[in-house]
C-alpha positions as a Markdown table, in Angstrom:
| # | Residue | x | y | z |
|---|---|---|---|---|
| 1 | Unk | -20.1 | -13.6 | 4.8 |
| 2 | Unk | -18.6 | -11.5 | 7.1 |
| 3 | Unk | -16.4 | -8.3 | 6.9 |
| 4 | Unk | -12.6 | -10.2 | 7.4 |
| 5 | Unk | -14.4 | -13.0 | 4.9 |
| 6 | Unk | -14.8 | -10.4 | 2.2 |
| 7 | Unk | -11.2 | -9.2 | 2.8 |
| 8 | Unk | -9.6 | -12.8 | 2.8 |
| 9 | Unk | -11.3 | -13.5 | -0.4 |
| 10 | Unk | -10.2 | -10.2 | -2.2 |
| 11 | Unk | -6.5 | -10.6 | -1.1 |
| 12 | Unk | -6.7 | -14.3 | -2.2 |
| 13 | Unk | -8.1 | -13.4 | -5.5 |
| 14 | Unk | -5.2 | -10.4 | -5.7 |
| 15 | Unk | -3.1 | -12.7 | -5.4 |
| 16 | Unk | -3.8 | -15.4 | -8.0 |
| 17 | Unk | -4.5 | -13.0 | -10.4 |
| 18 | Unk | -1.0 | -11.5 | -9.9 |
| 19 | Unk | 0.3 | -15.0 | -10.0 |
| 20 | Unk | -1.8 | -15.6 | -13.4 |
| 21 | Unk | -0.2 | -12.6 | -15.1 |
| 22 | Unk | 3.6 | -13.5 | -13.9 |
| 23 | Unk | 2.7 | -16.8 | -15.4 |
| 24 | Unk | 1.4 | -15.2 | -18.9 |
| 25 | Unk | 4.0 | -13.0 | -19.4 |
| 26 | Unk | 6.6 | -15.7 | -18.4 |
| 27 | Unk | 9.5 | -15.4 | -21.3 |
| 28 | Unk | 8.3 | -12.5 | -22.8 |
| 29 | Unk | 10.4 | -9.0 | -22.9 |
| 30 | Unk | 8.6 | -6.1 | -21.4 |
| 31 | Unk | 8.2 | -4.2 | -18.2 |
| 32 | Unk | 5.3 | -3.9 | -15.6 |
| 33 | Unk | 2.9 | -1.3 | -15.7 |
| 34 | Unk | 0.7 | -0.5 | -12.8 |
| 35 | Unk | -1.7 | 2.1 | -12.7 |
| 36 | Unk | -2.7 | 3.3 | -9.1 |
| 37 | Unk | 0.3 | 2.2 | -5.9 |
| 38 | Unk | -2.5 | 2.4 | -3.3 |
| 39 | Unk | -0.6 | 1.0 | 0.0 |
| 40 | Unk | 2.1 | -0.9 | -2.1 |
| 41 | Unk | 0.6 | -4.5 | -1.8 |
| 42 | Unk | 0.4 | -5.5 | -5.0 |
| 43 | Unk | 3.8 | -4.1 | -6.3 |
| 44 | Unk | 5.6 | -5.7 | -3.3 |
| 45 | Unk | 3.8 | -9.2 | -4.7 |
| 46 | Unk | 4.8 | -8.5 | -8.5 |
| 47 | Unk | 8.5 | -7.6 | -7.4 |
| 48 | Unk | 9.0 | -11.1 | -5.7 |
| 49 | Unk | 7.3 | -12.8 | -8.7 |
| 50 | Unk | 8.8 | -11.0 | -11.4 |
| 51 | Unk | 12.1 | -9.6 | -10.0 |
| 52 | Unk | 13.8 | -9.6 | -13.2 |
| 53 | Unk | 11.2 | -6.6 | -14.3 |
| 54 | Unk | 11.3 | -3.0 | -14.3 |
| 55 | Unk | 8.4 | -2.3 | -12.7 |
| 56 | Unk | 6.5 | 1.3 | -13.1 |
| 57 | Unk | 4.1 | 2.9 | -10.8 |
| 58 | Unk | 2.2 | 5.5 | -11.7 |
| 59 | Unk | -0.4 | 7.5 | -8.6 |
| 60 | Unk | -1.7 | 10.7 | -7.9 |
| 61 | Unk | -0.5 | 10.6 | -4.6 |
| 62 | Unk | 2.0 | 8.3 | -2.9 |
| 63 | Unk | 0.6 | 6.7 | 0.5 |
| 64 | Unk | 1.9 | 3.5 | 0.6 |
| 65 | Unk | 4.5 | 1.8 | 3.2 |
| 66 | Unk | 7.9 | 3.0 | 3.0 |
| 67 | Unk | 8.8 | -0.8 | 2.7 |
| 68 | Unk | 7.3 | -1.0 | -0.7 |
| 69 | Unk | 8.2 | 2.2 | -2.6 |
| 70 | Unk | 10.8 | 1.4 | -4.8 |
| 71 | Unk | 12.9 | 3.9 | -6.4 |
């Protein structure tokens, strides 16, 4: 399997997991936790499948696109 193989199939597992949770937590109250932005992929997928949620991010160090730091 070759390097962009590997990176397909780790970004396509991100994002059914992230669909799998959405799903789970469908109807229930709560916010998001996520431990770790890294370059704000995964935040910008949980805000477009769970826009209704407060959402909170918690890194050492904030590197991620501009695009996907939220307030």
């Amino acid at each position: 399997m070759t390097r962009l193989d590997l990176a397909i199939a780790r970004l396509l597992v991100q994002r059914v997991c992230l669909g799998f949770a959405a799903a789970v937590l469908l109807g229930r109250p709560g916010c998001v936790l996520e431990l770790g932005l890294g370059n704000g992929r995964d935040s910008d997928r949980i805000r477009s499948l769970m826009p209704e949620r407060r959402i909170c991010v918690f890194d050492r160090r904030i590197a991620a696109h501009v695009d996907t730091i939220s307030p």
